[in-house]
N, C-alpha and C positions, 0 to 999 in steps of 0.2 A: 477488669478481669474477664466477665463475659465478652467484649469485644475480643480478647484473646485466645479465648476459647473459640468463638464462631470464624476467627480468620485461620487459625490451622485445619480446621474441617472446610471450609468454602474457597483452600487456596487463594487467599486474599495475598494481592502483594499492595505493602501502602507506599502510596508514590508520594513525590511533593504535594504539599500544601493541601492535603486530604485527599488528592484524586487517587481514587480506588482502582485497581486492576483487578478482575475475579480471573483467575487465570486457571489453565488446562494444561499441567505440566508436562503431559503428551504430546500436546499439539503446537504448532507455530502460532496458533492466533489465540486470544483471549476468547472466553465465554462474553466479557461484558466490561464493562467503563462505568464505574461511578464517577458525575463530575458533579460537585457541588455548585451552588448559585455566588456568581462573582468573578467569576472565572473567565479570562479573554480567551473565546475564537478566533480561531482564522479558517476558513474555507476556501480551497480550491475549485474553481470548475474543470469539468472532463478535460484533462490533458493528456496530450498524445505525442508521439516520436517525431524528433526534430528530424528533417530533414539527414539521411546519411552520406547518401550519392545522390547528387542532383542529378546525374545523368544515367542513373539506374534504369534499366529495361521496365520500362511498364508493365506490371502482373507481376513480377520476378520475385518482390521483396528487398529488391537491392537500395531502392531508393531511403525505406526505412528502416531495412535489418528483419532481421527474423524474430522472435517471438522476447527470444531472451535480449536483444540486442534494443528492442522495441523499448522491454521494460526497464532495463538499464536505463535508456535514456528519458523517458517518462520520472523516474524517480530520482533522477537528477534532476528536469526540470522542477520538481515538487519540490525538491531541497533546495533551486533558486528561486522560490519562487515563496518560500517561507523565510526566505534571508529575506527579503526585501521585506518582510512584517518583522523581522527579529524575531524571527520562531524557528524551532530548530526540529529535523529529523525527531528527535528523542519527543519530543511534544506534540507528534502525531500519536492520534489514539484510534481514529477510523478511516482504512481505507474501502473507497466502493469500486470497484475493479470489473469491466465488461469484457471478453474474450471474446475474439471473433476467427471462426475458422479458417487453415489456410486454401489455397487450391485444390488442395486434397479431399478437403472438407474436413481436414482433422482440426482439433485444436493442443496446442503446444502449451499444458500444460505445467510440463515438468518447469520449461525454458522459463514461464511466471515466479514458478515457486524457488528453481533458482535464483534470478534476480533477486528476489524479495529479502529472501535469508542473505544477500550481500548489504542489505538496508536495516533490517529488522532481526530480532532476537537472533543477535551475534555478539561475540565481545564488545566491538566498537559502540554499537545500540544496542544494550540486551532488551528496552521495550518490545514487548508485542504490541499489536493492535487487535481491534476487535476488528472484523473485515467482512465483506460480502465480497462474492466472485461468482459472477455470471455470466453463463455463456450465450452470445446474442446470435441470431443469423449474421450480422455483419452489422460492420460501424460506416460512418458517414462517408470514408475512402477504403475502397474496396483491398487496397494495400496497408492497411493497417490494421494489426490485428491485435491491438489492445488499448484502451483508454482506461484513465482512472482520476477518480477522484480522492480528496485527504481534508482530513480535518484534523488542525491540531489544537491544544492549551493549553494554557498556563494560567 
């Protein structure tokens, strides 16, 4: 009964097999991830936008898309990329996200946060994650203007 009590005040949502979501019913992303000991990882390293137009003008954006086009395909790779572990979208719980400004020097955030809500806290996956999102001077190719990492479990 007191667990009861403490998860309608703390916005507690309880997921499988005891993994806690402390959730912000305002926001796209969770405050927090309780994950109990026993529990499998998977871990992604910084991945980034597949190739779109190989014959893209250099500087342009063409070659990897623009911001949202970026992220679409990053979070696709992440979904192929947890299929090969048997882990799914929905058993992501953190993603770590770097922005990098475009030509302009602006950054396209809107274009992220679109993406994202095509992955996350939607019908198809109503999970959120708990998530970091930072904006770097630039990443490793000056045409790319988002990398990200994911950790999922089960």
């Amino acid at each position: 009964m007191l667990l009861s009590i403490s998860c309608q005040r703390a916005n507690i949502i309880q997921t499988n097999s005891d993994i806690i979501r402390y959730d912000r019913p305002e926001a796209s992303i969770l405050k927090g991830v309780y994950i109990p000991e026993g529990k499998a990882y998977y871990y992604t390293s910084g991945l980034v936008a597949p190739v779109k137009d190989e014959n893209g003008e250099p500087g342009s954006y063409q070659k990897y898309g623009n911001m949202y086009e970026q992220s679409i395909g990053i979070l696709n790779r992440i979904k192929e990329t947890l299929a090969e572990a048997d882990f799914k979208m929905n058993e992501v719980f953190f993603l770590r996200v770097y922005l990098a400004p475009d030509n302009d020097g602006k950054i396209d955030w809107e274009g992220w946060f679109k993406a994202y809500g095509e992955f996350f806290n939607n019908a198809d996956n109503p999970n959120k994650v708990a998530r970091s999102t930072i904006a770097v001077h630039s990443l490793a190719n000056p045409e790319l203007l988002i990398e990200i990492e994911a950790v999922a479990v089960r």
